[in-house]
DOTI-72919 format. One line per 4 residues: their letters; for each residue x, y, z of N, C-alpha, C. Coordinates in nm, 3 decimals. Example, Ala and Ser with C-alpha at 12.3 -4.5 7.8 and 13.67 -1.06 7.14 Angstrom:
<atoms>
AS = 1.319:-0.569:0.780:1.230:-0.450:0.780:1.320:-0.330:0.780; 1.285:-0.225:0.708:1.367:-0.106:0.714:1.290:0.003:0.787
</atoms>
This chain:
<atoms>
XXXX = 27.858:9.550:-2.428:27.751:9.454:-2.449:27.724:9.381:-2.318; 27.605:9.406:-2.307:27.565:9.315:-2.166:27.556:9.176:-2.176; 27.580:9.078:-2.085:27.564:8.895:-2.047:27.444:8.903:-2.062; 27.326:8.789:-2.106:27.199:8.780:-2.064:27.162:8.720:-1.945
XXXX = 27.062:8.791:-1.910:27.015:8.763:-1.734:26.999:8.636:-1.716; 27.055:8.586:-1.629:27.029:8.403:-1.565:26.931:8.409:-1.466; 26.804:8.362:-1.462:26.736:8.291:-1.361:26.792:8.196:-1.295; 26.759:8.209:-1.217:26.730:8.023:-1.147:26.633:8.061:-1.022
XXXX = 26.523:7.946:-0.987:26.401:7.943:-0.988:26.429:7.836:-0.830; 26.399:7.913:-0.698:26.372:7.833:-0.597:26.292:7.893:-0.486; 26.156:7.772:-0.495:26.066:7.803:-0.421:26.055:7.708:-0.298; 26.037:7.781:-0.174:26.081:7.733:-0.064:25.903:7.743:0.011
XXXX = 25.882:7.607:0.066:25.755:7.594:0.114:25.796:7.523:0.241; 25.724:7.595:0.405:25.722:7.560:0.507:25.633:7.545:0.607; 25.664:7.453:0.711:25.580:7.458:0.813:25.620:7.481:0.913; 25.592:7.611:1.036:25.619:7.654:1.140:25.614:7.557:1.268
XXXX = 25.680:7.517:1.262:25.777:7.392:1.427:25.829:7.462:1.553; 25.822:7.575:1.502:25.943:7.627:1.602:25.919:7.574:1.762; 25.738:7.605:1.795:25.722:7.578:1.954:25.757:7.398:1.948; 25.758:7.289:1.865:25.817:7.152:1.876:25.938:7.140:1.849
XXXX = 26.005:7.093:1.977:26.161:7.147:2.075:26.217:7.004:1.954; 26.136:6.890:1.956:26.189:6.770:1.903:26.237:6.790:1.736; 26.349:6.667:1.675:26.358:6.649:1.554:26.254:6.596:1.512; 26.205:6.587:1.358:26.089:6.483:1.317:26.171:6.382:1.307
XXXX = 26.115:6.250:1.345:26.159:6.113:1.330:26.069:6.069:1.319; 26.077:5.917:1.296:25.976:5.823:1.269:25.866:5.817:1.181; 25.718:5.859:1.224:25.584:5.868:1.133:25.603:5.980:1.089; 25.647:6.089:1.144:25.613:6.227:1.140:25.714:6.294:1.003
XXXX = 25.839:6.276:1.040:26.015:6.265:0.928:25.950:6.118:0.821; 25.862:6.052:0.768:25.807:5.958:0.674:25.696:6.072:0.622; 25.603:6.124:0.690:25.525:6.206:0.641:25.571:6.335:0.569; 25.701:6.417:0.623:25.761:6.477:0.557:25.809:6.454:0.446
XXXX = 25.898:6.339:0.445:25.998:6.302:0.299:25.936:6.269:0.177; 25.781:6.193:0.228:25.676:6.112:0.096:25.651:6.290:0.060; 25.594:6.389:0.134:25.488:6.473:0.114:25.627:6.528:-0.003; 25.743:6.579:0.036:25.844:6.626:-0.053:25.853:6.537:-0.190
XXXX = 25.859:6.404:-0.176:25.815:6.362:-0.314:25.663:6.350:-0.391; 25.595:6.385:-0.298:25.499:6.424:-0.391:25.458:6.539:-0.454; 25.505:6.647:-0.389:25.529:6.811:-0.466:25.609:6.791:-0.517; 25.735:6.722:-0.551:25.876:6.747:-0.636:25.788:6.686:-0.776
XXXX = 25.743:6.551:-0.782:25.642:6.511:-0.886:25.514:6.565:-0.894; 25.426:6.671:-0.861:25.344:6.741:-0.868:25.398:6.875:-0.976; 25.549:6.931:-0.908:25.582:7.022:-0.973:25.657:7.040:-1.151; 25.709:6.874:-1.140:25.723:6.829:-1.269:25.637:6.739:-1.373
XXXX = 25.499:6.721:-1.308:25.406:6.674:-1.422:25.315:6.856:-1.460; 25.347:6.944:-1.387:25.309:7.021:-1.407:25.346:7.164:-1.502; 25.502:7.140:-1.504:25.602:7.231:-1.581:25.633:7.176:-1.753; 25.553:7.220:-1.789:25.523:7.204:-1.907:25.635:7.278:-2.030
XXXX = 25.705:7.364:-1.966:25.836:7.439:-2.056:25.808:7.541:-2.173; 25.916:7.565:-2.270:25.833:7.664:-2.350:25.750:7.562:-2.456; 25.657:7.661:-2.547:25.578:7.599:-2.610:25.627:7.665:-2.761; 25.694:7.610:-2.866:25.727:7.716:-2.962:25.680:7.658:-3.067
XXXX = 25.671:7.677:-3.215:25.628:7.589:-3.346:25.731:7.502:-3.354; 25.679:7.397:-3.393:25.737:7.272:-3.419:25.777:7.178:-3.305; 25.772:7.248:-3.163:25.817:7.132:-3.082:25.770:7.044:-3.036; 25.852:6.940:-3.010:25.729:6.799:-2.986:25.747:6.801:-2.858
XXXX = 25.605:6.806:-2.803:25.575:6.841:-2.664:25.611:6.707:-2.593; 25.642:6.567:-2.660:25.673:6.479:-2.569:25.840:6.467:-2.552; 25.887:6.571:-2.624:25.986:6.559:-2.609:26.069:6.650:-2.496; 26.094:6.617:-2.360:26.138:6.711:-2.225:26.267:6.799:-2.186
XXXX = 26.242:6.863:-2.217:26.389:6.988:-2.215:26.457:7.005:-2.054; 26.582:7.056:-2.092:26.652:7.105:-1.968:26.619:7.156:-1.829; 26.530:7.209:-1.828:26.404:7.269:-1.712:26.356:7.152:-1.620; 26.273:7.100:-1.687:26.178:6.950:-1.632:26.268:6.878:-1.582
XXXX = 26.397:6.818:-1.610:26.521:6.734:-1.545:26.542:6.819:-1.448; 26.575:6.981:-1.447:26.640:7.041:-1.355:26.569:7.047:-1.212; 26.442:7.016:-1.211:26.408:7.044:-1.053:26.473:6.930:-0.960; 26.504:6.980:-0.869:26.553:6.910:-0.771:26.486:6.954:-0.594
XXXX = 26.471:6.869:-0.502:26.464:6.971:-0.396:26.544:6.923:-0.278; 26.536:6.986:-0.130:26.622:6.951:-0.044:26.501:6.996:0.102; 26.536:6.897:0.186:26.484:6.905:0.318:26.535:6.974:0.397; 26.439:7.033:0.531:26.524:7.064:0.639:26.438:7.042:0.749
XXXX = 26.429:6.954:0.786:26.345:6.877:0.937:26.398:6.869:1.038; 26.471:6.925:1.097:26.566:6.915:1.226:26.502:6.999:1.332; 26.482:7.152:1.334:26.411:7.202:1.393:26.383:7.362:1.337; 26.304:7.426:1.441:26.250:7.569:1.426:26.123:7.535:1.269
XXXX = 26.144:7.640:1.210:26.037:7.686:1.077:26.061:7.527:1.001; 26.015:7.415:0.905:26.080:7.251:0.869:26.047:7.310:0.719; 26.127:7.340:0.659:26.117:7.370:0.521:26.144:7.234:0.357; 26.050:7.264:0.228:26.092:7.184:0.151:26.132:7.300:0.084
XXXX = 26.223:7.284:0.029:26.292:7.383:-0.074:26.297:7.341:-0.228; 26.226:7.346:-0.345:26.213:7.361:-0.471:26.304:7.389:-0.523; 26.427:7.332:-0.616:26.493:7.412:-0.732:26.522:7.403:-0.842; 26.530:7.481:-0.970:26.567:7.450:-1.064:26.688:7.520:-1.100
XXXX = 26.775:7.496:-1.137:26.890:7.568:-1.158:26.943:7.502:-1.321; 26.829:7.453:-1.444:26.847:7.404:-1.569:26.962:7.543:-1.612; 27.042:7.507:-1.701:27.133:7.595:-1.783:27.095:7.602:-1.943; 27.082:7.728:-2.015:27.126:7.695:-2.172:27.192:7.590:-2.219
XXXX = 27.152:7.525:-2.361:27.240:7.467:-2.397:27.373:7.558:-2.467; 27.303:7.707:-2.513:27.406:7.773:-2.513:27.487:7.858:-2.448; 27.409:7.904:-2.380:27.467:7.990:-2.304:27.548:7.955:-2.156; 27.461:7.835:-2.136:27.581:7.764:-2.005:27.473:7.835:-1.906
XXXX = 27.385:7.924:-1.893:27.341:8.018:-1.791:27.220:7.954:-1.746; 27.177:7.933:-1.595:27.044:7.927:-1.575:26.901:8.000:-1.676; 26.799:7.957:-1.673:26.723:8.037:-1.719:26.560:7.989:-1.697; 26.571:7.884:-1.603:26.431:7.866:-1.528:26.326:7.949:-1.508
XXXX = 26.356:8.065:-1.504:26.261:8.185:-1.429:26.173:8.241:-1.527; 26.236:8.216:-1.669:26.177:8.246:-1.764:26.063:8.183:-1.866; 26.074:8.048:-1.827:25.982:7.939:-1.866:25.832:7.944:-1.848; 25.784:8.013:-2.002:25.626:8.055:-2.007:25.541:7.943:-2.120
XXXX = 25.451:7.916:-2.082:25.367:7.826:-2.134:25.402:7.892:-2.316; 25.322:8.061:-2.322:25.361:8.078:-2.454:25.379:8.248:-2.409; 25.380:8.304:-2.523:25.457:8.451:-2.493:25.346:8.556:-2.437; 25.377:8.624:-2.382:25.303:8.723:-2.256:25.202:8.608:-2.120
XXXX = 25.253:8.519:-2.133:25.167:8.474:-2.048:25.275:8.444:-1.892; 25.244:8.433:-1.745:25.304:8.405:-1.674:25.390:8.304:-1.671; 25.467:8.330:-1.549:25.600:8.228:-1.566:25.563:8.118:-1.510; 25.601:7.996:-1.533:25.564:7.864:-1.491:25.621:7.827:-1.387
XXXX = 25.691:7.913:-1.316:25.758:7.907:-1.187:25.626:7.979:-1.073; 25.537:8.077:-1.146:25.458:8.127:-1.014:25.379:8.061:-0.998; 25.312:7.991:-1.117:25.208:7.865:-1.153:25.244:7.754:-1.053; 25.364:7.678:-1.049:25.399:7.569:-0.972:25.431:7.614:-0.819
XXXX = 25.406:7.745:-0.830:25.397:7.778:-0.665:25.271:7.838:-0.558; 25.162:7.893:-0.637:25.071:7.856:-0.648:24.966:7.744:-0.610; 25.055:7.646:-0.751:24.966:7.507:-0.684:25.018:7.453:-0.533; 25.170:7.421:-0.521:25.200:7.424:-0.428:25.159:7.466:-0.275
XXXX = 25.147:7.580:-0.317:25.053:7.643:-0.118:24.928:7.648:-0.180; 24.830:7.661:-0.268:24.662:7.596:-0.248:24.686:7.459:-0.265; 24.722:7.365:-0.264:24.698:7.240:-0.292:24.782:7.139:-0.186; 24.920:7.125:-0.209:24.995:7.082:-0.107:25.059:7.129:0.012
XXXX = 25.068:7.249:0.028:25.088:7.269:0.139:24.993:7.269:0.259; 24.842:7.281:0.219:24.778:7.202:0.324:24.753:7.085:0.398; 24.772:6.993:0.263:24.798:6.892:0.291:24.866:6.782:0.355; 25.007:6.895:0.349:25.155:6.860:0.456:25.120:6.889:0.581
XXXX = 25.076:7.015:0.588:25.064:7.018:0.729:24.957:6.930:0.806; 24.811:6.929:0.719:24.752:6.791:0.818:24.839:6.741:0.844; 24.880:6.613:0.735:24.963:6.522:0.761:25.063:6.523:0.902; 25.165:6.605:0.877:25.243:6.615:0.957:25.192:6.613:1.105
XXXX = 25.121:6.727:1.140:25.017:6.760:1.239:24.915:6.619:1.312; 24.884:6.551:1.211:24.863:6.424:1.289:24.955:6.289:1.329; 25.052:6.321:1.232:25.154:6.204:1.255:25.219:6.230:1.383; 25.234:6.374:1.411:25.335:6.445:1.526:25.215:6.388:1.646
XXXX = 25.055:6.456:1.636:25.002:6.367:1.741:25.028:6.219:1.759; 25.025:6.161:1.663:24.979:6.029:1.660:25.128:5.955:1.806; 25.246:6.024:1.743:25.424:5.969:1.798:25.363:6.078:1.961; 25.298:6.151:1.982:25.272:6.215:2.090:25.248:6.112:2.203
XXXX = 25.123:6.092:2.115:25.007:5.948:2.206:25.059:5.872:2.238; 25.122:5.828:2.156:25.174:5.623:2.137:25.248:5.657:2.277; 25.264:5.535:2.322:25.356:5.523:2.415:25.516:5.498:2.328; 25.523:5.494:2.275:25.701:5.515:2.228:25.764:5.378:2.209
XXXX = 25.845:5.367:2.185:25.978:5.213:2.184:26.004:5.205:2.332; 26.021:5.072:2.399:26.063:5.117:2.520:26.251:5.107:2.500; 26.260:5.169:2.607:26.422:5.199:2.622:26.460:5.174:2.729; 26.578:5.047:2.755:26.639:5.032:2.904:26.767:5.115:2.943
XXXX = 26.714:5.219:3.025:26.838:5.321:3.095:26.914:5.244:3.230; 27.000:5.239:3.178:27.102:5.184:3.348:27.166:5.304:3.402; 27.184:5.275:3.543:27.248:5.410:3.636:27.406:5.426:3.608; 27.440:5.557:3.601:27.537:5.565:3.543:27.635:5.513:3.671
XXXX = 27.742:5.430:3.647:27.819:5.434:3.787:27.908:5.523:3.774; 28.025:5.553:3.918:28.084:5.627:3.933:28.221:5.560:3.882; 28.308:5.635:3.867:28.447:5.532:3.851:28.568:5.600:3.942; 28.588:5.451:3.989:28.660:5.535:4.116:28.833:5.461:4.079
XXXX = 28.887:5.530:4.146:29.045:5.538:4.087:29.123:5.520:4.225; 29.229:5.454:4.170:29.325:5.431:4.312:29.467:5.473:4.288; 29.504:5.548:4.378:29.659:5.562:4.298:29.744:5.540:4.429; 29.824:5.462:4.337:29.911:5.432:4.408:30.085:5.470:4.390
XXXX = 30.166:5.526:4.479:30.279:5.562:4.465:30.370:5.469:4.545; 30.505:5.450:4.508:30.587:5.337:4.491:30.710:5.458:4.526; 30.741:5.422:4.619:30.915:5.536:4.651:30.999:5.390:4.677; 31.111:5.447:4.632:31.206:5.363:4.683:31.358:5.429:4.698
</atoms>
């Protein structure tokens, strides 16, 4: 007897950095983190779960809690990463991947990815793209550098 198949559901959306040598900080790492909470809540007013007789649709299942996501802004490709990793209540097993509005219809995982790159992922990248100009332009924080001194050493030996 076979286990039943476990999904788990992670969609990874990016923007190509690689030629910007710098970390995001400041306007630019603020424009990132809001834009990630606004697809993480884009992707859960949007995941609607299964739809079966009798269920009360205001009532939110294992799925909808399960998304979570994670950053990576440091450098090269700056990725938001999407996941759901919800479990059965019986089975203990993921099963995100399978979550269809109603039966034969697509999975609500390609739907929320989808919206994702037509909708927000353009949007990130303006964003980002002008915030990165904007920290370009500015003249910056100023910063006082002092010269490094040398350190000089004396040694002294003692015979007796």
């Amino acid at each position: 007897m076979t286990s039943p198949i476990s999904v788990r559901v992670k969609i990874t959306t990016s923007v190509d950095l690689s030629s910007f040598k710098a970390r995001l900080e400041g306007p630019a790492l603020s424009v990132f983190e809001e834009s990630g909470r606004e697809m993480l809540k884009a992707t859960q007013d949007q995941w609607i779960g299964w739809k079966y007789k009798g269920r009360n649709l205001a009532q939110t299942g294992r799925s909808l809690s399960g998304w979570t996501k994670s950053l990576q802004a440091t450098e090269g490709i700056r990725t938001i990463t999407f996941l759901n990793n919800a479990k059965g209540y019986y089975s203990g097993k993921p099963y995100a991947g399978f979550v269809r509005r109603a039966k034969g219809k697509t999975e609500e995982w390609k739907l929320v990815r989808e919206n994702l790159i037509a909708n927000h992922l353009p949007k990130l990248r303006d964003r980002l793209l002008e915030a990165i100009r904007n920290s370009l332009a500015s003249t910056g924080r100023s910063v006082k550098v002092r010269v490094n001194r040398q350190n000089q050493y004396t040694q002294l030996s003692l015979e007796g």
